[in-house]
C-alpha positions in Angstrom: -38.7 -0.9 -78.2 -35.7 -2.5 -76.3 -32.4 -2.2 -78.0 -31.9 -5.7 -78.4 -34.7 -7.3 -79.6 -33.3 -8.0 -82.7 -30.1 -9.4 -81.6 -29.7 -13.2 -81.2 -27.0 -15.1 -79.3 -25.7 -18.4 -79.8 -25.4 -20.4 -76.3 -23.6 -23.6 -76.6 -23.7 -25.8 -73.4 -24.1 -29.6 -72.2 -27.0 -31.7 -72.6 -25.9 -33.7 -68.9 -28.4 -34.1 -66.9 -25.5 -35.5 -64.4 -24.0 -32.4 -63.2 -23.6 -29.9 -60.2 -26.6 -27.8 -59.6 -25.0 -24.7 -60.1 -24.5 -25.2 -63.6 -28.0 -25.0 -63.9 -28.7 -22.3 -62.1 -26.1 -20.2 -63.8 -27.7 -21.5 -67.3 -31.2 -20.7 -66.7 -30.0 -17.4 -65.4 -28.6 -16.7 -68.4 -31.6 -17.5 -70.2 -33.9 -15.2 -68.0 -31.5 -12.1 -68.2 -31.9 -12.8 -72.5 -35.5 -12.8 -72.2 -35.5 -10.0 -70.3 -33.4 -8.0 -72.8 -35.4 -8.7 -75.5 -32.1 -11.1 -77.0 -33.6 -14.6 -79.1 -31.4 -17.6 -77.7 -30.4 -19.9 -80.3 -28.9 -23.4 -79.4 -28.5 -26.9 -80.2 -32.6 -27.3 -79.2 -31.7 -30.4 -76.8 -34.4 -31.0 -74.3 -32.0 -32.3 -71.5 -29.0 -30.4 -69.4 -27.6 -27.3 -69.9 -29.4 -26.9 -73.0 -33.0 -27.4 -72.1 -32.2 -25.2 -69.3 -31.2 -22.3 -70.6 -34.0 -22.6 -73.1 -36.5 -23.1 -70.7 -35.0 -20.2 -68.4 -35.9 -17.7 -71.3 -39.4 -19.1 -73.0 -40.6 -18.8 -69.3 -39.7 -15.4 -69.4 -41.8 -14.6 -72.6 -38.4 -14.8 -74.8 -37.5 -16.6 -78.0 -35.5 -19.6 -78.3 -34.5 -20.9 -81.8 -33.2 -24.6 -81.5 -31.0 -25.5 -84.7 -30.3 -29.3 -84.9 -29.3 -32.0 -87.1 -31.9 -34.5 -88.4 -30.5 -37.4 -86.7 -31.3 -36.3 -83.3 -34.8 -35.1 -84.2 -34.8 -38.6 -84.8 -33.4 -39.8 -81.9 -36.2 -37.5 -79.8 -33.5 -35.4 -78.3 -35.4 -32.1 -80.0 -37.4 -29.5 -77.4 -40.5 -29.3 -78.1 -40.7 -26.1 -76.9 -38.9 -24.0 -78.9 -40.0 -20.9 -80.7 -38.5 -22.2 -84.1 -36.9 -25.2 -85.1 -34.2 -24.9 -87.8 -33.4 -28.4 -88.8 -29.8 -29.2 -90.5 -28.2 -31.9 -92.5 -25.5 -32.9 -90.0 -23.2 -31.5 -87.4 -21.1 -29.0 -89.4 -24.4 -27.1 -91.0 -25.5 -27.0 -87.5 -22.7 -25.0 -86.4 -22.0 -22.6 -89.3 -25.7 -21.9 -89.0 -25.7 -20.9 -85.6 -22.6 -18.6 -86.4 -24.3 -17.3 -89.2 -27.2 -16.2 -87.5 -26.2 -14.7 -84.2 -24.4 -11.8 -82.9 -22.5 -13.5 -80.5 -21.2 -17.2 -79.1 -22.0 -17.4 -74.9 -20.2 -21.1 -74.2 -21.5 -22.6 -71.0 -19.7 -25.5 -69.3 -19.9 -28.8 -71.7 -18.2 -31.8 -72.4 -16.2 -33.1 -76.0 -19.3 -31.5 -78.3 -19.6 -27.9 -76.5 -15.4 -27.9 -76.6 -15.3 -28.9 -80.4 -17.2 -25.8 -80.9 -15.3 -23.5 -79.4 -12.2 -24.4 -80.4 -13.6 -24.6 -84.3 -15.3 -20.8 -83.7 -12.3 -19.6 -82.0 -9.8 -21.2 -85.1 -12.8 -19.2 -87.8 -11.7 -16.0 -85.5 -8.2 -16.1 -85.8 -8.3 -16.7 -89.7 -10.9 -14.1 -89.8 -13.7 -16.0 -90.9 -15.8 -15.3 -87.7 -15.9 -11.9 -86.0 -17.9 -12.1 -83.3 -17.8 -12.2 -79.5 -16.7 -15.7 -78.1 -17.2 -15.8 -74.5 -16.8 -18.1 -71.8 -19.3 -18.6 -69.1 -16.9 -19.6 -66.6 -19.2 -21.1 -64.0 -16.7 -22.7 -60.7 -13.9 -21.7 -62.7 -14.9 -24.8 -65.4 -12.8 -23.5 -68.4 -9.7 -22.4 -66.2 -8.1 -25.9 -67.3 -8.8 -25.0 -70.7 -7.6 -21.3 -70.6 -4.7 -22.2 -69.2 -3.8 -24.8 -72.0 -4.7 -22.4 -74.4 -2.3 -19.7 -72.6 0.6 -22.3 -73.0 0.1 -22.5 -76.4 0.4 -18.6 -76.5 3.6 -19.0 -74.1 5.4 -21.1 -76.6 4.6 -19.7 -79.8 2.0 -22.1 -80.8 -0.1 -18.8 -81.3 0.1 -15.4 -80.8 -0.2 -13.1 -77.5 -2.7 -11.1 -79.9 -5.1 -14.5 -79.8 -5.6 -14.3 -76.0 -8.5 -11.5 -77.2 -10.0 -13.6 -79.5 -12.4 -14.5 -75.9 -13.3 -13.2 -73.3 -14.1 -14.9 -69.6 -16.9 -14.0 -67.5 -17.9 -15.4 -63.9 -21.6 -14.9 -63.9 -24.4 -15.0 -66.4 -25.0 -11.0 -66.1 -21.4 -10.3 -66.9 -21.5 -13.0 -70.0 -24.4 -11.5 -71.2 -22.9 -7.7 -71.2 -19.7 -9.2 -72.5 -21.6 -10.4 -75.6 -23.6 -7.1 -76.4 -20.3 -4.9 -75.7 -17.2 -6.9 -76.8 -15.7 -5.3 -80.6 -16.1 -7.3 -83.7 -12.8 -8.6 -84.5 -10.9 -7.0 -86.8 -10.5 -9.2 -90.5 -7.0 -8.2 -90.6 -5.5 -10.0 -87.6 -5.8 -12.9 -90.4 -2.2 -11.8 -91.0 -1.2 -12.6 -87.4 -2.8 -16.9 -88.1 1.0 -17.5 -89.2 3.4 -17.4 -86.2 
């Protein structure tokens, strides 16, 4: 039995269909090398972009893919129809604490305002200690370098700690994101005492 199969990781991405091909690429990828491992996806269960993508990359490879999703866009028809499981939510913010909850680790792929709301709202749950997990950044043509470098200033000018700046990690290809997840430490509840600058 492979060493993973019971681990599942959260991979939160765009559902743009509008974007550079690579993106694509790097998220089906992603998906494939889960399948492979024996690691259940979980995501938003969109069936467009990034999403559908990476879910599709890793049900064609014989994996898992748990879609968890708020009621208004089952409604809306924006559900896969292809996922392994379907965990339906009330809204938005059960959506997100239930992917937490239920994985091992957080892979963000390149997104627009929804993907970014989620990883700023997982990586403020790891510096107060609420979430312990792996947080990493697939950083596919140097998409989140904008964002890390924002999030360095803040670190630059006290707006958090130099401590924070482990709280994720960056990876330039799917392979690497993937190892990143399975290897990075848990985080440690008692940098809680470092939230306070």
């Amino acid at each position: 039995m492979d060493i993973n199969t019971n681990k599942k990781i959260a991979v939160y991405c765009a559902s743009s269909t509008q974007i550079d091909d690579r993106y694509f690429q790097d998220a089906r990828k992603l998906g494939q090398l889960m399948a492979g491992q024996g690691i259940t996806l979980v995501n938003g269960a969109g069936n467009m972009g990034l999403m559908a993508e990476s879910a599709n990359g890793c049900l064609e490879c014989g994996g898992q893919a748990i879609g968890v999703i708020p009621t208004f866009m089952i409604r809306e028809g924006w559900c896969h129809d292809g996922m392994t499981e379907v965990i339906e939510t009330a809204d938005m913010h059960e959506r997100q604490a239930r992917m937490a909850e239920i994985t091992d680790a957080g892979i963000f792929l390149p997104g627009g305002c929804g993907t970014f709301a989620e990883l700023m709202e997982l990586i403020v749950w790891k510096q107060l200690g609420l979430y312990l997990k792996p947080i990493i950044l697939l950083n596919t043509k140097g998409y989140f370098d904008s964002m890390l470098n924002t999030l360095h200033q803040a670190i630059a000018e006290n707006f958090m700690r130099p401590v924070h700046a482990d709280i994720w990690q960056v990876a330039p290809t799917p392979e690497a994101a993937l190892k990143m997840a399975l290897e990075t430490p848990l985080w440690d509840t008692s940098i809680r005492r470092f939230a306070k600058i």
